[in-house]
C-alpha positions as CSV (number, residue, x, y, z in Angstrom):
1,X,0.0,0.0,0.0
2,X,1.0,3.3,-1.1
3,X,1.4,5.7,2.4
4,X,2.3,9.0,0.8
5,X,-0.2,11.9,0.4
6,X,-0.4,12.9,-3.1
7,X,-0.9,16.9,-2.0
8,X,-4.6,18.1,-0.3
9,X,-3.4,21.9,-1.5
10,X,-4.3,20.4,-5.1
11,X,-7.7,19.4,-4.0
12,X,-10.8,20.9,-7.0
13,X,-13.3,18.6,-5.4
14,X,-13.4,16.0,-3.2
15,X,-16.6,13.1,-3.5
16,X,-16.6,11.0,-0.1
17,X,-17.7,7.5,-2.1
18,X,-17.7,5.7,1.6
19,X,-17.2,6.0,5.6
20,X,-17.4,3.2,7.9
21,X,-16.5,1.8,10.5
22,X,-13.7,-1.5,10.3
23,X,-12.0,-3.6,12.9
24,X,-9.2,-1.5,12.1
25,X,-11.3,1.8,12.4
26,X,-12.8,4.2,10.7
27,X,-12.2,3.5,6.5
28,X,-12.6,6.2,4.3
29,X,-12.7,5.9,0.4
30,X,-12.8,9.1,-1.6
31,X,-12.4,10.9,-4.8
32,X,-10.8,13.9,-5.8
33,X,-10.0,16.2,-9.1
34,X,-6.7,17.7,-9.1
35,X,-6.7,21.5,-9.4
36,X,-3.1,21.6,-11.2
37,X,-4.4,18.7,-13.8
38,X,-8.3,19.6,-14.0
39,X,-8.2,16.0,-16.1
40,X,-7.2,13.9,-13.4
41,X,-9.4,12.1,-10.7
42,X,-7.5,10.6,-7.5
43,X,-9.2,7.6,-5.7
44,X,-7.9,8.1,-1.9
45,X,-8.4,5.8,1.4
46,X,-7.8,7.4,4.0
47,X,-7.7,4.9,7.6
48,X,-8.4,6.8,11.0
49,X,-8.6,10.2,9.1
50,X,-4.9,9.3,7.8
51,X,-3.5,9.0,4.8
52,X,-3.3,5.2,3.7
53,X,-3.2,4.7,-0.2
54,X,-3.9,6.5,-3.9
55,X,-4.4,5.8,-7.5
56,X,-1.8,8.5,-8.2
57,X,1.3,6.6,-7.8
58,X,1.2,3.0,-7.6
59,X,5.2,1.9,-9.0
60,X,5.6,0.0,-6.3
61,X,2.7,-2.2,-5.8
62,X,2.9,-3.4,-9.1
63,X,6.4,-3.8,-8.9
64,X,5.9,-6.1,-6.1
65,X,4.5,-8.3,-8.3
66,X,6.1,-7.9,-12.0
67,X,9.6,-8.0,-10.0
68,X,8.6,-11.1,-8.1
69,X,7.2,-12.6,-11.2
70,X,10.6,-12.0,-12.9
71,X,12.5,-14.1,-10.3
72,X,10.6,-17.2,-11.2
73,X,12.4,-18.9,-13.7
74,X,11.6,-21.0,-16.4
75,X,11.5,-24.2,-15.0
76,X,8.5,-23.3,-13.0
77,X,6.5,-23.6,-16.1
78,X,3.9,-21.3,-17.8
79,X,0.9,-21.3,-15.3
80,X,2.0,-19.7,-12.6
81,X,-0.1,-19.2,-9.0
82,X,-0.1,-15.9,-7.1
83,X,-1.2,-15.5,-3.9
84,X,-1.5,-11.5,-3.1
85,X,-2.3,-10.8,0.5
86,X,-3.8,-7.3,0.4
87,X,-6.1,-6.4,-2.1
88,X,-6.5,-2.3,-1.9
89,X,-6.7,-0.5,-4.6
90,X,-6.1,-3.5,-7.0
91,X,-3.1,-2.4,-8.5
92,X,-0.7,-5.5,-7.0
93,X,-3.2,-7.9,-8.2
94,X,-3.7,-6.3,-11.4
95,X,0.1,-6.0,-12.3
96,X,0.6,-10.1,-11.7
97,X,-2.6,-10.6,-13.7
98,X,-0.8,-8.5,-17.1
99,X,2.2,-11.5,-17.3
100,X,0.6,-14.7,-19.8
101,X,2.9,-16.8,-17.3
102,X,0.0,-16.5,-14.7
103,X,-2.9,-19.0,-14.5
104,X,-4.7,-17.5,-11.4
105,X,-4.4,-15.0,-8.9
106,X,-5.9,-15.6,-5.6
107,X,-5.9,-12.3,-3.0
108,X,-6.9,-12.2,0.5
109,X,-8.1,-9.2,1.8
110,X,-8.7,-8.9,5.9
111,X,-11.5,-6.2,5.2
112,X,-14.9,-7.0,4.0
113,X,-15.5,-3.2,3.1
114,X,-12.8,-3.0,0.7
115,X,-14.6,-6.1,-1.4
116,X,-17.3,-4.6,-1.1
117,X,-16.1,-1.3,-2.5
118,X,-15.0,-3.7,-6.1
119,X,-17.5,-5.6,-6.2
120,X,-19.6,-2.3,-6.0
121,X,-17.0,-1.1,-9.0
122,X,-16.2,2.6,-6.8
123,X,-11.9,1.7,-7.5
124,X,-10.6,2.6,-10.7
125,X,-9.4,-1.1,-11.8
126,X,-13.1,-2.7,-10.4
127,X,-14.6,-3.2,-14.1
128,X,-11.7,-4.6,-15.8
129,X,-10.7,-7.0,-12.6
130,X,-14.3,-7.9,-12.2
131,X,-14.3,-9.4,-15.4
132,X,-10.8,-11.5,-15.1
133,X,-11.9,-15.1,-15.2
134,X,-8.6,-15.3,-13.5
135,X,-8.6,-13.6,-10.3
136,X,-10.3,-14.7,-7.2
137,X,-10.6,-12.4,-4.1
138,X,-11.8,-13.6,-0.5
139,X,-12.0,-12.4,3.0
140,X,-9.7,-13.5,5.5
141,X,-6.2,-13.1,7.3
142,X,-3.0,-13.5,5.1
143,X,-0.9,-13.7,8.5
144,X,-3.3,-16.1,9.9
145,X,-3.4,-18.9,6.7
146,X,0.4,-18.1,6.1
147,X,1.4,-19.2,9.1
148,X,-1.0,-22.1,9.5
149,X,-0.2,-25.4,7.7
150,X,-0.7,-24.6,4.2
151,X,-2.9,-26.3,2.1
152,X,-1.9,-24.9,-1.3
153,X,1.2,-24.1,-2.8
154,X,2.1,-21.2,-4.8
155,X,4.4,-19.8,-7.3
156,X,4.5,-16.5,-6.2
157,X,3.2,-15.0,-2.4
158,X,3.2,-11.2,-2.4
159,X,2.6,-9.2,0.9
160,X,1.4,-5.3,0.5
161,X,-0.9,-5.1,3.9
162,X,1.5,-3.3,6.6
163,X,3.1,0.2,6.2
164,X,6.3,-1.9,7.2
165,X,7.1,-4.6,9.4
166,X,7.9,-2.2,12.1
167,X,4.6,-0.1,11.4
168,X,1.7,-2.6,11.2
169,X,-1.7,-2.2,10.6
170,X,-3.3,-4.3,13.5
171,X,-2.2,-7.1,15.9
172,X,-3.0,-10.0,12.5
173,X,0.8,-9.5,11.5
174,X,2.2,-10.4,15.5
175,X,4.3,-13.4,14.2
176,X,4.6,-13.0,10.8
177,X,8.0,-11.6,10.3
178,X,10.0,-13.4,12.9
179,X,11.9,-16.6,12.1
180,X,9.1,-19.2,13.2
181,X,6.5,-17.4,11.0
182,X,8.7,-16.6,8.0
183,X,9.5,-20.5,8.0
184,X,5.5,-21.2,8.1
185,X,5.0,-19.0,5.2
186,X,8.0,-21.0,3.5
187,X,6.0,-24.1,3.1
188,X,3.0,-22.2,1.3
189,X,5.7,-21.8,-1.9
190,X,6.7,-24.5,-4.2
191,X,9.8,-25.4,-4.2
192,X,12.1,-22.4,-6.0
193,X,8.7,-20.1,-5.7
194,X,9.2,-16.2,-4.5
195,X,7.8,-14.5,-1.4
196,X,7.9,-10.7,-1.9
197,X,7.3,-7.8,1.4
198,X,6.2,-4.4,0.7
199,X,7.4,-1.7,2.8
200,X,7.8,1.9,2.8
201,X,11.0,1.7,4.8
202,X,14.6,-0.2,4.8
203,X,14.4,-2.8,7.3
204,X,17.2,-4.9,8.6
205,X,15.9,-6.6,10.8
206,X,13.4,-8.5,7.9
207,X,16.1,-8.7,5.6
208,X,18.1,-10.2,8.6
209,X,15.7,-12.5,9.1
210,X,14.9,-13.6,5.9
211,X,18.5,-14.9,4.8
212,X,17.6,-16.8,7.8
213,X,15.0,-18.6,6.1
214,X,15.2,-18.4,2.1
215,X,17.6,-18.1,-0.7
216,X,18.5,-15.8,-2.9
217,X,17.1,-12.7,-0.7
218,X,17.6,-9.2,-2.2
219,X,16.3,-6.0,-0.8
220,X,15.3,-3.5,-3.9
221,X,14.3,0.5,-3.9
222,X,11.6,1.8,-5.9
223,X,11.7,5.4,-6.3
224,X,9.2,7.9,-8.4
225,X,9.0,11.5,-8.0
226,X,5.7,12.9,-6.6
227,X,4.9,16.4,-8.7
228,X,2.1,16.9,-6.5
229,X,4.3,17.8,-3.2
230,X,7.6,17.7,-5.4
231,X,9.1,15.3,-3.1
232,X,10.8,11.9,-4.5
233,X,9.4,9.0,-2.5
234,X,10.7,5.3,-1.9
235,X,9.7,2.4,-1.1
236,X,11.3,-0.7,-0.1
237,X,10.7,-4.4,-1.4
238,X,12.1,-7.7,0.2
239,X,12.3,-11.0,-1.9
240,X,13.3,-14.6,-0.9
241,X,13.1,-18.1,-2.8
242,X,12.2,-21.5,-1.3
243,X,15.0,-23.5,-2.1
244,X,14.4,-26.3,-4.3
């Protein structure tokens, strides 16, 4: 998930397209024209009356899963499964879904509200994702089925649910990034599959931790410049193989 404002000085308009209540608290989706690009409309969630993700700039969520998709070599074949814990705005889902490689896409999403919200088609990518034969999208607790005994084994597991893992979201995640629950998660991946970690910070101690229990771990940066607030912003992602 994206956690950088994309500038509230540029707001034209702003359409409130839901408020409720969440387990997590209160969950806002809105919309907003830009004033300094009247041809632009910004899709906003906003969790607790802070800033939590936008359709502005999404390079790293969907290089979560195109750079995670291109550490999965040949030998795995041409129908590839993704598991994607954290739908959001779509955009991670979406991204695996452009490589022919893929088969099916699978994405757990801990809040019923943000389902609802594409099944109701009020997120930018609802229509065209509603209408992949491909993807499937349920309710539950990524942390929770990760590490539990897995049942099904993927290709490709990406994480985009916590700001990082030093900055989470709720209590779901308590386990999930230490050795025990990193090795859990392990056996939901083929052997040679990918696990790939969104964060919008560096993080040793994952990294760290991760060496710990997969191969071929690598740490990469994605930057983009935000015109809105003329800032650059990074964010960080973590990758690891099962061994074969």
């Amino acid at each position: 998930m994206t956690r950088r404002p994309s500038g509230n000085e540029h707001n034209l308009s702003i359409e409130i397209l839901a408020y409720e209540e969440t387990g997590l608290g209160v969950l806002c989706l809105r919309r907003r024209d830009l004033l300094s690009r009247p041809d632009v409309s910004v899709t906003e969630v906003t969790l607790n009356h802070e800033f939590l993700m936008s359709s502005y700039l999404t390079e790293s969520e969907r290089a979560l899963s195109a750079r995670g998709l291109a550490r999965i070599d040949d030998v795995a074949g041409p129908a590839l499964n993704v598991l994607v814990g954290g739908f959001g705005l779509g955009y991670t889902a979406n991204e695996a879904l452009q490589s022919s490689r893929v088969s099916t896409v699978e994405v757990v999403e801990y809040l019923p509200q943000v389902i609802a919200w594409f099944q109701d088609n009020l997120i930018p990518l609802a229509a065209k994702l509603l209408s992949e034969q491909r993807l499937r999208v349920t309710q539950g607790d990524i942390y929770h089925r990760l590490t539990s005994p897995s049942t099904k084994t993927f290709d490709l597991i990406v994480i985009d649910v916590d700001h990082s893992p030093q900055d989470v979201l709720g209590n779901q995640s308590c386990g999930f990034y230490t050795e025990q629950g990193l090795t859990n998660t392990r056996a939901h991946l083929v052997p040679g599959g990918v696990l790939g970690i969104w964060s919008y910070a560096e993080d040793s101690p994952l990294l760290a931790t991760m060496k710990e229990v997969f191969c071929d771990v690598e740490v990469e940066q994605v930057s983009a410049w935000n015109d809105l607030i003329n800032e650059q912003i990074t964010d960080w992602l973590f990758f690891g193989r099962r061994p074969r």
